[in-house]
C-alpha positions in Angstrom: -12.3 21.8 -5.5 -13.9 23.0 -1.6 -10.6 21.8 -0.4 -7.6 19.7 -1.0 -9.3 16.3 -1.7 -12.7 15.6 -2.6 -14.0 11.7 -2.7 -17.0 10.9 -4.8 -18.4 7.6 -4.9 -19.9 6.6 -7.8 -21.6 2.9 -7.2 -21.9 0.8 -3.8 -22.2 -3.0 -4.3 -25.5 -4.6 -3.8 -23.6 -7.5 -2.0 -20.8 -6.8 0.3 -19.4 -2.9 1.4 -17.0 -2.7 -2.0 -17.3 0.6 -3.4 -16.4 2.3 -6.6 -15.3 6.1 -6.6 -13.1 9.0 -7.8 -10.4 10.6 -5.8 -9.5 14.9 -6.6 -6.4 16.2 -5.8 -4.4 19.5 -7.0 -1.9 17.0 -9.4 -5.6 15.2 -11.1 -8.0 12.4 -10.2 -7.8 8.5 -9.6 -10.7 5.9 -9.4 -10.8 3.6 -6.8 -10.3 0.9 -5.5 -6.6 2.2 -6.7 -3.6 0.4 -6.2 -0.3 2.8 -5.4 2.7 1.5 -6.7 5.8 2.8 -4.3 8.6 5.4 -5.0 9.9 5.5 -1.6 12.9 7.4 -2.4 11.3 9.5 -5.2 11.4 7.0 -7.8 9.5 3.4 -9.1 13.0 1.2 -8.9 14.1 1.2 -12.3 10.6 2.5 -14.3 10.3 5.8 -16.1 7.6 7.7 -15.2 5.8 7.4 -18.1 6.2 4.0 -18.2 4.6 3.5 -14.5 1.7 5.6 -15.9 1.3 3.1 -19.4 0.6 0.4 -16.7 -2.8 2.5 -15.6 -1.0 3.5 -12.1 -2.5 7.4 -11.6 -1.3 7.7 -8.1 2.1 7.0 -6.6 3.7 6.9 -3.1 7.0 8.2 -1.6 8.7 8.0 1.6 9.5 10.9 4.0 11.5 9.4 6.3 13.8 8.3 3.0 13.7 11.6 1.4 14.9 13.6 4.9 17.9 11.2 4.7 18.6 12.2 1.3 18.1 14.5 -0.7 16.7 16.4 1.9 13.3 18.2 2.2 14.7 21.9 1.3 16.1 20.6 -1.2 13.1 18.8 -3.1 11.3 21.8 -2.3 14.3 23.9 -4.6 13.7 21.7 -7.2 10.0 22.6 -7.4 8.6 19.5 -5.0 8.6 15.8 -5.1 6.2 16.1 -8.1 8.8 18.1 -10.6 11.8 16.6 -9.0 10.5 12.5 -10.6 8.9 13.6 -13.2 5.1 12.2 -12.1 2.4 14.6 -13.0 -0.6 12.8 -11.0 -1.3 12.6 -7.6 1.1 11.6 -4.8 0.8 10.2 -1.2 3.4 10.3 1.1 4.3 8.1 4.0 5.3 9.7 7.2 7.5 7.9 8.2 6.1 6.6 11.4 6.5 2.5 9.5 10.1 3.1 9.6 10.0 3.5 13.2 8.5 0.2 13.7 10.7 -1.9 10.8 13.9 -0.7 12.1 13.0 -0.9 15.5 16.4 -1.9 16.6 17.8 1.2 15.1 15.8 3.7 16.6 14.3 4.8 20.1 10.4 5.9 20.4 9.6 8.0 23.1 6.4 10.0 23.9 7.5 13.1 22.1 8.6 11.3 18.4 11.2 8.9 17.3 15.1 9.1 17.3 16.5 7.2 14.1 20.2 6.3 13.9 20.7 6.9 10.0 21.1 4.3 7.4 23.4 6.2 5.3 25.8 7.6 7.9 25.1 6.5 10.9 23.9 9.8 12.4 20.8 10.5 15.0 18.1 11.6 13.1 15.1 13.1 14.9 11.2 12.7 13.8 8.0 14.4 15.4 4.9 14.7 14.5 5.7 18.1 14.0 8.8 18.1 11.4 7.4 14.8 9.8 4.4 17.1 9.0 6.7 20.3 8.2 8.7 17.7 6.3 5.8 16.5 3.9 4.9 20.1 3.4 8.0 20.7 1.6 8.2 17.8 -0.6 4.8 18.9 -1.4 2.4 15.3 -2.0 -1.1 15.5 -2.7 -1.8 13.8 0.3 0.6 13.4 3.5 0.1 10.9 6.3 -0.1 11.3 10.1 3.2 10.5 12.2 1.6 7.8 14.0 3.1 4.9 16.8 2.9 1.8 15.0 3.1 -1.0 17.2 3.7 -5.0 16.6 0.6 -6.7 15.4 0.7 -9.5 17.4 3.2 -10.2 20.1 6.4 -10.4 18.9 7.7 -13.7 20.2 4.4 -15.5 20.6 3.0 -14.6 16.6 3.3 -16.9 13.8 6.8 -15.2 12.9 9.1 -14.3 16.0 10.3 -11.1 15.7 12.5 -11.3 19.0 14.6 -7.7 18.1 11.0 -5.9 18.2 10.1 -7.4 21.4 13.9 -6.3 22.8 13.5 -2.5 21.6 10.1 -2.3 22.9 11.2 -3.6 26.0 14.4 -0.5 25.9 11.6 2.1 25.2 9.8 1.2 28.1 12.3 1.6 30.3 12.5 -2.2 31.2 15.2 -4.8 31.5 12.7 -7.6 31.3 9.1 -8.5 30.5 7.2 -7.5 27.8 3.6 -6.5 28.2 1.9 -7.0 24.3 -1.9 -5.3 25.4 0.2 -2.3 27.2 2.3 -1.6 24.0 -1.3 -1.4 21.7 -2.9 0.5 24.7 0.8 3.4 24.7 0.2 3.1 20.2 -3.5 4.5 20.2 -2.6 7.3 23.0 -0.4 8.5 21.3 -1.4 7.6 17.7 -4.0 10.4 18.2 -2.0 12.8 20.6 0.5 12.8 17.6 -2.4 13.3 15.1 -3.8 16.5 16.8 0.1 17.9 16.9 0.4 17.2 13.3 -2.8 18.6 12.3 -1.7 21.8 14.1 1.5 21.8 12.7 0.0 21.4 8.8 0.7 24.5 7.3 -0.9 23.6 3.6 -4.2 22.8 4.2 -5.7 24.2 1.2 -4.1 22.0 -1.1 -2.6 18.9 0.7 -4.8 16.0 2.2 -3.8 15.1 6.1 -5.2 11.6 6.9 -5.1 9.9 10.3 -4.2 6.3 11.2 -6.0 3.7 12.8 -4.2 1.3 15.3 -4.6 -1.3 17.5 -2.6 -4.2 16.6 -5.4 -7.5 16.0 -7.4 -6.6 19.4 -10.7 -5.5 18.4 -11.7 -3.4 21.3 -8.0 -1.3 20.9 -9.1 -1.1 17.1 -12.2 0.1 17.9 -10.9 2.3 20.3 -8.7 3.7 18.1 -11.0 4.5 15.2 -13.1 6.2 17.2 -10.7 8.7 18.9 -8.6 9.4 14.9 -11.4 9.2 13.1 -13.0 12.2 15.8 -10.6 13.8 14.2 -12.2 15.9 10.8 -9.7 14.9 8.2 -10.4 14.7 4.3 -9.6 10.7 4.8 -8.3 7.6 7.4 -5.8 4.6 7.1 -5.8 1.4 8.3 -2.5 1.1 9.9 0.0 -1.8 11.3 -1.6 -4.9 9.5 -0.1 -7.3 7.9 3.4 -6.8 9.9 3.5 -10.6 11.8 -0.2 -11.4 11.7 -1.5 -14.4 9.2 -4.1 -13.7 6.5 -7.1 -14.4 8.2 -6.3 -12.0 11.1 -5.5 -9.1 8.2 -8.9 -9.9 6.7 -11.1 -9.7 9.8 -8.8 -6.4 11.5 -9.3 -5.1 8.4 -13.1 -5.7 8.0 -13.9 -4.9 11.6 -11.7 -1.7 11.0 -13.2 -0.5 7.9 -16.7 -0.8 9.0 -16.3 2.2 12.0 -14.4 4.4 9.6 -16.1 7.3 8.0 -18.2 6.0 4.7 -18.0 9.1 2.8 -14.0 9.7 3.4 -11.5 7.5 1.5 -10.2 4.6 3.6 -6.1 3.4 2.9 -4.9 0.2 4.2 -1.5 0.8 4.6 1.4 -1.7 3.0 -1.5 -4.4 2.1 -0.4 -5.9 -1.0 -1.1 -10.2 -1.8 -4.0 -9.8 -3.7 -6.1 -11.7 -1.5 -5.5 -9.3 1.3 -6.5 -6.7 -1.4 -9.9 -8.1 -2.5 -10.8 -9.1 1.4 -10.3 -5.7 1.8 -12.0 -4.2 -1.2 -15.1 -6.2 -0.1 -14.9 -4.7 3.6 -15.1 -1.2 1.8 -11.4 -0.6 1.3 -10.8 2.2 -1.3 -6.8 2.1 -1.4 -3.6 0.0 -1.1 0.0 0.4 -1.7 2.8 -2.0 -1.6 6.6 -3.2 -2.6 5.6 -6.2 -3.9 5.3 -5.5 -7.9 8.7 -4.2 -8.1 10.5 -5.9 -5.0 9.3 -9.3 -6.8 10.2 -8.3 -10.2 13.9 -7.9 -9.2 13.8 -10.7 -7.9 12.5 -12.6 -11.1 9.2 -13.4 -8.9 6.2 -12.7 -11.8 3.0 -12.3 -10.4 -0.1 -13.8 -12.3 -3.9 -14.6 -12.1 -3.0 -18.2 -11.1 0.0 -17.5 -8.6 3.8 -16.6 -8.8 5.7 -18.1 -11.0 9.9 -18.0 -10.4 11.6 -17.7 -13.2 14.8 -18.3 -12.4 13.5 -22.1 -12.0 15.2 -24.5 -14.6 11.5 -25.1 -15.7 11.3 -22.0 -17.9 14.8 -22.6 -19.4 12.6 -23.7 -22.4 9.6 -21.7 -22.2 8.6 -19.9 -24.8 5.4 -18.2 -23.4 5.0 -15.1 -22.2 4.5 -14.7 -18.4 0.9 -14.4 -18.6 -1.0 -15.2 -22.1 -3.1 -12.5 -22.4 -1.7 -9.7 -20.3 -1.0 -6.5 -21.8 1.8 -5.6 -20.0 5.1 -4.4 -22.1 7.1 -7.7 -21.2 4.0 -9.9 -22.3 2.6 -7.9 -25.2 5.4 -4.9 -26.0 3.6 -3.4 -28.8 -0.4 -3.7 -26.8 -1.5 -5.8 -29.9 0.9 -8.7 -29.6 3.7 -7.5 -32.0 7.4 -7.0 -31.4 7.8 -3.3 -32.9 10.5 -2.9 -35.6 11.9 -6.7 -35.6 10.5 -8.1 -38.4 7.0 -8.5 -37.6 7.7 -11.0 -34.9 4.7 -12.3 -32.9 4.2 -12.8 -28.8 5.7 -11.2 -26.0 9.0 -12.2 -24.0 9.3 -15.4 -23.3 9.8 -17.0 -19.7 12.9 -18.5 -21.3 14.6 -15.4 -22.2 13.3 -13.4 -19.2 15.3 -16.2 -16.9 17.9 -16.0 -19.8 18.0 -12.4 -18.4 18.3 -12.5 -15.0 21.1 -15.8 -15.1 23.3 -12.9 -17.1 22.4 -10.0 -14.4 21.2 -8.3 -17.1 19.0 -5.1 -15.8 16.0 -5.5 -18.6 15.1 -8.6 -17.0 14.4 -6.7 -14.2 12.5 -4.1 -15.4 10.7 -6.1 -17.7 9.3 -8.1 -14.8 8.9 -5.0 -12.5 6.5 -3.4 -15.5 4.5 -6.9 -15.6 3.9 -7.2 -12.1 3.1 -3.5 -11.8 0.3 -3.9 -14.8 -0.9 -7.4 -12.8 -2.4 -5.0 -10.0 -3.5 -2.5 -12.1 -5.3 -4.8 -14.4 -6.8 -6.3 -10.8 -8.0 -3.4 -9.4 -9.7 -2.7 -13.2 -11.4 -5.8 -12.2 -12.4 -5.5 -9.2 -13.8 -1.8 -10.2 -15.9 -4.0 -13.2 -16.8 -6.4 -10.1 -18.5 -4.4 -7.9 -20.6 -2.7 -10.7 -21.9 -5.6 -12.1 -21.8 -7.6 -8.6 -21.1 -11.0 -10.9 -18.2 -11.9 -8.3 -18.0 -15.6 -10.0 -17.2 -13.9 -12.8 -13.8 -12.1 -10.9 -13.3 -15.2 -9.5 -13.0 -17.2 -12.3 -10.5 -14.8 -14.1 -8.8 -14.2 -10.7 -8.1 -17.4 -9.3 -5.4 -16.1 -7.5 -7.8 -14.1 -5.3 -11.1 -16.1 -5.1 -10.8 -17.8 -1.9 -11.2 -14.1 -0.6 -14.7 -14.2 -1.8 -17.8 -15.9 0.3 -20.0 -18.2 -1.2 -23.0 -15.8 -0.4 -21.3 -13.2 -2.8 -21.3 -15.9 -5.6 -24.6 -17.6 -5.6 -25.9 -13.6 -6.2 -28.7 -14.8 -3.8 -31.0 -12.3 -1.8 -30.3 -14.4 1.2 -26.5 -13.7 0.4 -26.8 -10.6 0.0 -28.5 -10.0 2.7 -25.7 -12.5 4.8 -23.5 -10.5 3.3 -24.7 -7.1 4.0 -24.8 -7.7 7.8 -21.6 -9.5 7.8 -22.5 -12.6 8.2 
């Protein structure tokens, strides 16, 4: 490879700005649109590795602000990098750690020069630049590290459609105020210094050669500060961009048009990452605005909480209405809780047909059991894996009637100009119409 990443797109849809392509790193390749499932502290809860990979995940993410906590990282570094250290092969992507700064807002302090954290584990002040976030991702040693960045509230914190009044109380502390809270002002302070602490890190990246620096994109769900924004990071050369600070407050129609508008003034031959985006409507909005990659908590977060995704919907299985149930979560999936042996055969017992059923899989979690759990976790993580396959076969073909009849779950995402396959469509389509 000419550098550490290299992004080849290999088909553009004839009716919307989806896009089909390959990403290269030092640790392999991944197609895209690609869906990351998240090891923020080093690990997919509860998977094995090779077990994350059976589901068709190729790229992973961790956390650096979880991984300076603990283990430390000089210490993944001794044990040969984040790679050797879980056991994952592929590519990684790290986080930097400037999320954490806004979710636990009420437990740290942002100032113009970084973040100060009070510790989860202990208690103690933990300091974050953009300087040692970057040194910090250079020793756990990802594929591709993310900007420290100033991610504000979406939307106003008390006025949004959830209120988030301890957000709106520490923004108020780091600006110095007692009272009053000025929403366009806190945006306007998160681009400056979104892109002041972009240059800083990019100065401070000392592996170039073979890690992948991307810059975020900010500006809560104003359109001129988003716009604003993309210009000024993605001025910036980097081998790719984010979408940052969506879907934290806003509805799903404000993440599908921030995230359209967004896309559309980032570069078209780098890859483009919406940050945390996970509902698979969100995705396939996105995916049709020209998204190429997504992670999120959901698959696994869900699963432990016996919350199965499918192409209809979630189903909860702890709900007496499964106490019975003797299907599988999802006729038809592949996944190891719905089809263990990938041909529909229980390996070893006898010859006995079908996956897990709903009944035993709530059986499972009533008794605490941890294979429910895990079972569930590896279902929902094949569920996006298996939708981004279709999505890839989507944009191909362009038969989006086709996705959307298998994908239910997603189709009010897609216009009724995509699925008439018209040239007036298309063309209402193409100029976003």
């Amino acid at each position: 490879m000419g550098g550490p990443l290299e992004f080849t797109i290999s088909h553009r849809s004839r009716t919307c700005s989806a896009r089909v392509g390959v990403v290269r790193t030092p640790h392999g390749e991944f197609e895209t649109p690609a869906f990351m499932p998240v090891g923020t502290k080093g690990t997919i809860k509860g998977i094995l590795p090779t077990d994350v990979a059976r589901t068709g995940a190729r790229v992973v993410l961790g956390n650096t602000y979880h991984l300076l906590l603990r283990p430390g990282p000089e210490a993944v570094a001794a044990m040969g990098g984040l790679h050797a250290m879980m056991g994952w092969g592929g590519p990684i992507l790290t986080d930097s750690g400037g999320y954490q700064a806004y979710s636990m807002a009420d437990r740290n302090a942002v100032d113009d020069d970084g973040v100060s954290f009070r510790s989860i584990i202990d208690g103690s002040r933990v300091r974050m630049t953009p300087e040692s976030a970057t040194h910090t991702q250079n020793l756990i040693g990802a594929d591709i590290i993310m900007a420290f960045d100033d991610c504000p509230p979406s939307v106003d914190p008390e006025a949004g459609p959830v209120n988030q009044t301890r957000l709106r109380l520490a923004a108020m502390r780091d600006a110095g105020k007692g009272t009053g809270y000025d929403h366009a002002s806190r945006l306007d302070l998160a681009n400056e210094r979104t892109v002041r602490w972009l240059g800083r890190c990019k100065a401070a990246h000392k592996r170039p050669d073979d890690q992948a620096l991307f810059g975020i994109v900010q500006g809560g769900t104003d359109l001129d500060r988003r716009a604003r924004s993309a210009q000024q990071v993605c001025n910036i050369d980097l081998p790719g961009y984010a979408i940052g600070g969506v879907a934290v407050g806003e509805g799903p129609e404000d993440i599908a048009r921030v995230t359209a508008f967004t896309a559309a003034r980032m570069p078209e031959d780098k890859p483009r990452y919406l940050m945390g985006v996970g509902y698979e409507r969100d995705i396939v909005a996105a995916v049709l605005a020209g998204v190429d990659m997504f992670d999120c908590v959901l698959p696994t977060r869900n699963g432990r909480s016996a919350s199965a995704f499918t192409s209809t919907g979630q189903i909860r299985l702890r709900n007496a209405a499964h106490a019975g149930d003797t299907r599988p979560i999802e006729p038809g999936c592949d996944c190891p809780a719905c089809d263990p042996a990938g041909g529909g055969v229980h390996p070893g017992i006898g010859g006995a047909r079908g996956g897990f059923s709903r009944a035993y899989l709530r059986h499972l979690f009533a008794c605490e059991e941890m294979l429910g759990p895990i079972l569930v976790s590896l279902h929902n993580l094949r569920h996006f894996q298996r939708l981004m396959g279709a999505l890839r076969t989507a944009i191909a073909s362009d038969d989006w009637a086709s996705f959307a009849a298998a994908w239910p779950v997603a189709a009010g995402s897609i216009q009724g100009d995509l699925l008439d396959g018209t040239e007036a469509g298309r063309a209402s389509a193409q100029s976003g119409g």
